[in-house]
TORZAZA-687971 format. One line per 8 residues: number of its first residue (from 1); their letters; for each residue x, y, z of C-alpha. Coordinates in steps of 0.1 Angstrom, whole numbers. Example, Ala and Ser with C-alpha at 12.3 -4.5 7.8 and 13.67 -1.06 7.14 Angstrom:
% residues 2
1> as> 123,-45,78  137,-11,71
***
This chain:
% residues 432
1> xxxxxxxx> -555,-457,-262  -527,-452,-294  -502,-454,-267  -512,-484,-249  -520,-503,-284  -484,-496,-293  -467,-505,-260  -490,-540,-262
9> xxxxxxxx> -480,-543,-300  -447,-540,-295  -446,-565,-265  -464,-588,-280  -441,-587,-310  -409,-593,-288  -425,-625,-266  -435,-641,-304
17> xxxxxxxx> -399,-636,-322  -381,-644,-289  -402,-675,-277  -395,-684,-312  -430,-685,-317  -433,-668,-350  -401,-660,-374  -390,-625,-371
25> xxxxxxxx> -400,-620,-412  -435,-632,-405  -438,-610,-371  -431,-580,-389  -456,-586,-412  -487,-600,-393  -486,-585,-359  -489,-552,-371
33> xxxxxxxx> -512,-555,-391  -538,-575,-368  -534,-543,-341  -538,-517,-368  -572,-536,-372  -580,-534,-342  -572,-497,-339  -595,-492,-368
41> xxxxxxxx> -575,-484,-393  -580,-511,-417  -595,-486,-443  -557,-467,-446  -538,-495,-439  -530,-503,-475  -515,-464,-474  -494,-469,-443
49> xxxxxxxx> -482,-501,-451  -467,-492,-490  -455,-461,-474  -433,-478,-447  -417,-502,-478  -412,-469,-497  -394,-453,-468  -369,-485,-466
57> xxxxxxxx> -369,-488,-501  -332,-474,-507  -318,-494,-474  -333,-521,-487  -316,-516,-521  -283,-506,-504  -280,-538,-485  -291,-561,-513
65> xxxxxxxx> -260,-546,-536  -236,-545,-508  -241,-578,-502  -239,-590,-532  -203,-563,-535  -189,-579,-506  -199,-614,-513  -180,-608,-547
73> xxxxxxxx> -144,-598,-529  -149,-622,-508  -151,-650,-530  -123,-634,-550  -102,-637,-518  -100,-598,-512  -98,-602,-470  -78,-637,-470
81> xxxxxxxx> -48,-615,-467  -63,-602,-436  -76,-633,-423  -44,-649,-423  -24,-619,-405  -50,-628,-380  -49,-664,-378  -12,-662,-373
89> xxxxxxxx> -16,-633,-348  -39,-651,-326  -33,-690,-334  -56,-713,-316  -62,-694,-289  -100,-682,-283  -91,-652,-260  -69,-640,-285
97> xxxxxxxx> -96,-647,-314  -122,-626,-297  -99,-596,-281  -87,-596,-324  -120,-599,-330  -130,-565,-312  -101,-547,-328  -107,-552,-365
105> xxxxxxxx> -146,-544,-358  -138,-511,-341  -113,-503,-370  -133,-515,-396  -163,-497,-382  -147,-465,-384  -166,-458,-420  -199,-453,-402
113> xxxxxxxx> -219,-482,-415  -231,-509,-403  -231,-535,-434  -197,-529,-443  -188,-535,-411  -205,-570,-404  -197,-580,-438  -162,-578,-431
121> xxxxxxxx> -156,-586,-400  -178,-616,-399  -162,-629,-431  -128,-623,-418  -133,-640,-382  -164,-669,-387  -139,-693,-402  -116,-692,-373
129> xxxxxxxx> -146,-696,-348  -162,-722,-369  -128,-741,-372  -122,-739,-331  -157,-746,-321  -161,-713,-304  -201,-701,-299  -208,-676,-332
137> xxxxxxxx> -228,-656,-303  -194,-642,-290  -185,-631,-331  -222,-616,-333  -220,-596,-300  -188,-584,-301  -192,-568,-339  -225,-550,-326
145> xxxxxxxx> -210,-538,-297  -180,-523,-319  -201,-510,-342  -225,-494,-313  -193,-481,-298  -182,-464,-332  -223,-457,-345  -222,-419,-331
153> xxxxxxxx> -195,-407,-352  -212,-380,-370  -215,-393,-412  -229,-427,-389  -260,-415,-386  -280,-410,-351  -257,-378,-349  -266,-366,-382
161> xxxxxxxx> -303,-370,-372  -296,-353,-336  -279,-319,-353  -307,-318,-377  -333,-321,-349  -320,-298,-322  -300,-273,-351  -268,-284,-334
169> xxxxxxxx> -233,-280,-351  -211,-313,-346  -187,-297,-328  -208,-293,-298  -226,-324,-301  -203,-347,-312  -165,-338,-304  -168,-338,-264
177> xxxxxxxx> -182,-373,-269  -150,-387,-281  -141,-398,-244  -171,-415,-241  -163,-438,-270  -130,-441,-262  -141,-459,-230  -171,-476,-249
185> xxxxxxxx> -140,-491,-271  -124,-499,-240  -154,-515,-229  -157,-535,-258  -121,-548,-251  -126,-551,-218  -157,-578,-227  -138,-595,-254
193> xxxxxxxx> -116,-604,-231  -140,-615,-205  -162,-637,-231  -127,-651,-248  -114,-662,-215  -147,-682,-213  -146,-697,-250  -112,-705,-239
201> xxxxxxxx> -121,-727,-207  -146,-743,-226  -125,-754,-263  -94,-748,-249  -61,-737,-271  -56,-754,-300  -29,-758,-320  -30,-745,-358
209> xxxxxxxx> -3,-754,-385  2,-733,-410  -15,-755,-437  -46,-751,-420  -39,-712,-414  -38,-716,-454  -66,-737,-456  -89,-712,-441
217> xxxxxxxx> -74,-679,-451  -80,-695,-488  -115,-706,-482  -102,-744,-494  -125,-758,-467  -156,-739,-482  -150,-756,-519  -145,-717,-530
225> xxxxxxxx> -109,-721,-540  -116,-718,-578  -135,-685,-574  -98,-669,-558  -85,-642,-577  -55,-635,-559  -37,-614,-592  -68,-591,-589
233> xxxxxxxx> -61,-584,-551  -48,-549,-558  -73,-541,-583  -104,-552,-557  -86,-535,-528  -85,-503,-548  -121,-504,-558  -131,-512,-521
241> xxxxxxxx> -110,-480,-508  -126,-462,-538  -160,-472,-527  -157,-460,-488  -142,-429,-497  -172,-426,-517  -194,-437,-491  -178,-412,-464
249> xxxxxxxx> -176,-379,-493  -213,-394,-503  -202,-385,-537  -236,-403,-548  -263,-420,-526  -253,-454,-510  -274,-470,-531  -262,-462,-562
257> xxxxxxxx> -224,-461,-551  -229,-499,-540  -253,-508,-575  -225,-491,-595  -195,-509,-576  -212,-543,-575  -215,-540,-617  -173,-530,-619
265> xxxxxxxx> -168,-560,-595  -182,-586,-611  -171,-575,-642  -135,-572,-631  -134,-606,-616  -155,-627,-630  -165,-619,-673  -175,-647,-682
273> xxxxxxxx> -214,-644,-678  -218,-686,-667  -195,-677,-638  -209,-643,-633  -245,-659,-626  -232,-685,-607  -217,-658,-582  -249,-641,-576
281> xxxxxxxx> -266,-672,-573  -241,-683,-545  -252,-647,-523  -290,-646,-536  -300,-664,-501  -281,-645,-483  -293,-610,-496  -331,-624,-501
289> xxxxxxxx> -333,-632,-459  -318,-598,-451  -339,-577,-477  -371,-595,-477  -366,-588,-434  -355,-550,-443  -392,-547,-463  -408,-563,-437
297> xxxxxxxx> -397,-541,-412  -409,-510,-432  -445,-526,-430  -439,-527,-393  -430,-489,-390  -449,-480,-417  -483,-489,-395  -466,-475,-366
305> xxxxxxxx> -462,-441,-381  -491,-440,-400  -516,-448,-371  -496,-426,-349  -492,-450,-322  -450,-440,-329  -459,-401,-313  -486,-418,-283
313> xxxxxxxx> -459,-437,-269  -436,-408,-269  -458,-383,-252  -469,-411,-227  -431,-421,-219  -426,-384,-214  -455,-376,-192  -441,-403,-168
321> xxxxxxxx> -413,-383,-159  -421,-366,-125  -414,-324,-126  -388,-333,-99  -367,-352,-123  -366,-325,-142  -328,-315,-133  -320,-345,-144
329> xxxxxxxx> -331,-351,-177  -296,-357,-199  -288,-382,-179  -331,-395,-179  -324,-392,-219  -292,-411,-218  -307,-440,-201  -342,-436,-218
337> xxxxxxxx> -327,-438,-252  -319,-474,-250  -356,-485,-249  -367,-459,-269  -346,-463,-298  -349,-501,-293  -389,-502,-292  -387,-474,-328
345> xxxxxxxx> -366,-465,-354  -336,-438,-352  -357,-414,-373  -392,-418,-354  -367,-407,-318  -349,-377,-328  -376,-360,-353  -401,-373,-332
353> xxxxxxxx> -395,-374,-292  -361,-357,-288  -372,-322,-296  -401,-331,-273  -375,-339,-240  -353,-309,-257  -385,-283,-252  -391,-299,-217
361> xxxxxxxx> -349,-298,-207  -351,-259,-216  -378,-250,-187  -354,-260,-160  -327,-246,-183  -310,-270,-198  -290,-267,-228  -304,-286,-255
369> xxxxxxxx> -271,-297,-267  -267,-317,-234  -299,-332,-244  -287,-346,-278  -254,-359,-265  -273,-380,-242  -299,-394,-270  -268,-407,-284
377> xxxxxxxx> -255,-429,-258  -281,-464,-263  -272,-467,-298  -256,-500,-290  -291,-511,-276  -307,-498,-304  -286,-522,-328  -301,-550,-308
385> xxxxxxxx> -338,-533,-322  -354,-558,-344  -362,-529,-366  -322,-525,-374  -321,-542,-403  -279,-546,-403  -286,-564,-374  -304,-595,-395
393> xxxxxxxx> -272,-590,-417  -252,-596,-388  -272,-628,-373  -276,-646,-406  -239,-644,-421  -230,-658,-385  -255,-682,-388  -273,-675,-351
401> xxxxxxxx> -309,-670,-342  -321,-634,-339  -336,-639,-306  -306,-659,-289  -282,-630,-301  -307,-606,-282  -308,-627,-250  -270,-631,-251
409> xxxxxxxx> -254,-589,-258  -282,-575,-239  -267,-570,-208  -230,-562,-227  -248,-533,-247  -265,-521,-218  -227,-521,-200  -219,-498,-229
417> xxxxxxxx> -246,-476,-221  -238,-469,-188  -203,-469,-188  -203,-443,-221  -227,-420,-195  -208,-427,-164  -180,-407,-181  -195,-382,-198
425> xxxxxxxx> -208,-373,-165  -175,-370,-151  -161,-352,-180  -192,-329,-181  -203,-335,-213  -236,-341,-198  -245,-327,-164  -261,-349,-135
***
């Protein structure tokens, strides 16, 4: 009965948000809570519910501060540089803006996280989109297919969470995967172009003078010319490399290294305390949409993990999978992990139901280490998760409805899926 109120929970919570029937925020909240009570659980709800929001306390935290970090170098005109290498790179033309598009997010993605990544990459390219008339659905899907593609490097996360479950070391999980994201990076190009070669049939190729490269690369057309510090570029540049080097050593937890950066930024660019509020004011609705969304999800999870309806559905999906199958499971986990991580959180799949198909892979003697690679190959699914909360990050910088960016990359991320296990069959990283 757990497993069938969390399969109904969860649907029910998909057709509201993507009928546009209820806002994602309020979703998170409500539904929940009303099938908790009806699972009887109201008495521990309270419990379940503060526990989730502890749990996503610190990636809550994180994202408010980096933000708010990146919200500062942008306004100080830290990426303008980068923005107008790009605008004269790809001039008017859309194909060009997406295919550059899908470049910086797989190099910019390359740090492991998420944030950082949309942050950039959305702030870099939305002006040139914006200024074309080009769909912000092409910028959105293409940066969370880059950052799918690049999400299984091992400090990204699901890896980490994978070795730690199955006692792997990363270089048996992780290293044979490297062709496999290599062609998920090629499959990322491969759909830039296709979607860019539509934006380009549709707005056409048009011409932009340098004056208007300058326009946008200075942010004249937002009104935020008189927050530039260009003098300062070095000095922000240097901070920022300081702060992902820290992020990759994790010389301090990413909450604190973002806090503590955020404080030297302002500072730096902006002293005087008038300007300094007016800064944060500028990025408070921003950061209160994504963080309110990130505590909202932790209610969500929160109930699901406290009720147990998380470990019902696992041991339900599982028992579906006839004993004949069972010769086939790492490529039944590669394909099962895009629902699975899209329908729960990274954490409740690998600590919860990936030692679970491990232990079952091992009677018809599998290696386990077969098993994790596979669990890894849907994580650009799961970034389409409304539980992902980079993903609201991603959606309201560009400005696009959570729902029509899921409707629109589905069947992209999917692609990714299949094409990242199609060759790690043939390179035998997982067997068929």
């Amino acid at each position: 009965m757990l497993s069938v109120l969390g399969f109904i929970m969860v649907a029910v919570f998909m057709f509201l948000i993507m009928t546009k029937r209820l806002s994602a925020l309020i979703a998170l909240i409500l539904v929940p809570v009303v099938f908790a009570l009806i699972g009887g659980f109201g008495a521990d709800l309270g419990k379940m519910m503060l526990e989730g929001v502890k749990n996503i306390a610190p990636t809550g935290i994180m994202l408010l501060f980096a933000i708010l970090y990146f919200g500062i170098m942008i306004d100080a005109g830290l990426f303008d540089p980068v923005v107008s290498k790009i605008l004269k790179a790809v001039k008017g033309d859309p194909l060009k803006i997406v295919i550059g598009t899908a470049i910086l997010v797989l190099a910019v993605s390359l740090d492991g996280d998420g944030t950082t990544t949309y942050m950039i990459t959305i702030s870099a390219m939305l002006p040139l989109y914006v200024r074309l008339g080009m769909s912000p659905l092409v910028l959105t899907c293409i940066a969370m297919m880059g950052s799918g593609a690049m999400n299984i490097i091992p400090w990204g996360g699901p890896t980490a969470r994978a070795m730690t479950a199955l006692h792997l070391d990363v270089s048996h999980l992780f290293t044979p995967l490297i062709p496999a994201i290599i062609g998920a990076a090629a499959w990322v190009i491969t759909v830039a172009y296709i979607l860019g070669k539509r934006e380009r049939a549709r707005v056409g190729i048009l011409q932009l003078d340098s004056e208007v490269v300058a326009q946008i690369a200075a942010g004249t057309e937002t009104g935020a010319a008189d927050s530039k510090r260009p003098r300062l570029l070095w000095a922000n540049l240097l901070l920022t490399i300081v702060l992902m080097v820290g992020l990759v050593m994790s010389w301090l937890p990413l909450p604190i290294l973002f806090m503590l950066a955020f404080a030297v930024a302002l500072m730096l660019n902006y002293p005087n305390l008038a300007e300094q509020k007016e800064r944060v004011a500028a990025h408070a609705g921003n950061a209160l949409a994504v963080v309110s969304m990130v505590f909202a999800a932790g209610i969500f999870t929160g109930i699901l993990s406290g009720t147990e309806m998380v470990d019902a559905m696992a041991h339900s999906l599982v028992a579906l999978i006839p004993e004949s199958w069972g010769p086939h499971l790492p490529v039944i986990t590669a394909i099962t992990s895009m629902p699975f991580t899209f329908f729960m959180s990274n954490d409740a799949y690998y600590f919860g139901i990936l030692p679970i198909i491990a232990e079952t892979a091992a009677a018809y003697g599998i290696d386990p280490v077969e098993i994790g690679r596979a669990s890894l190959l849907g994580q650009t699914v799961h970034l389409l998760s409304p539980l992902v909360p980079s993903t609201y990050l991603l959606t309201g910088m560009a400005g696009v409805d959570f729902g029509e960016h899921q409707r629109f990359t589905l069947k992209w991320a999917v692609g990714s899926t299949i094409v990242m296990t199609a060759i790690a069959i043939v390179t035998g990283v997982i067997s068929l």
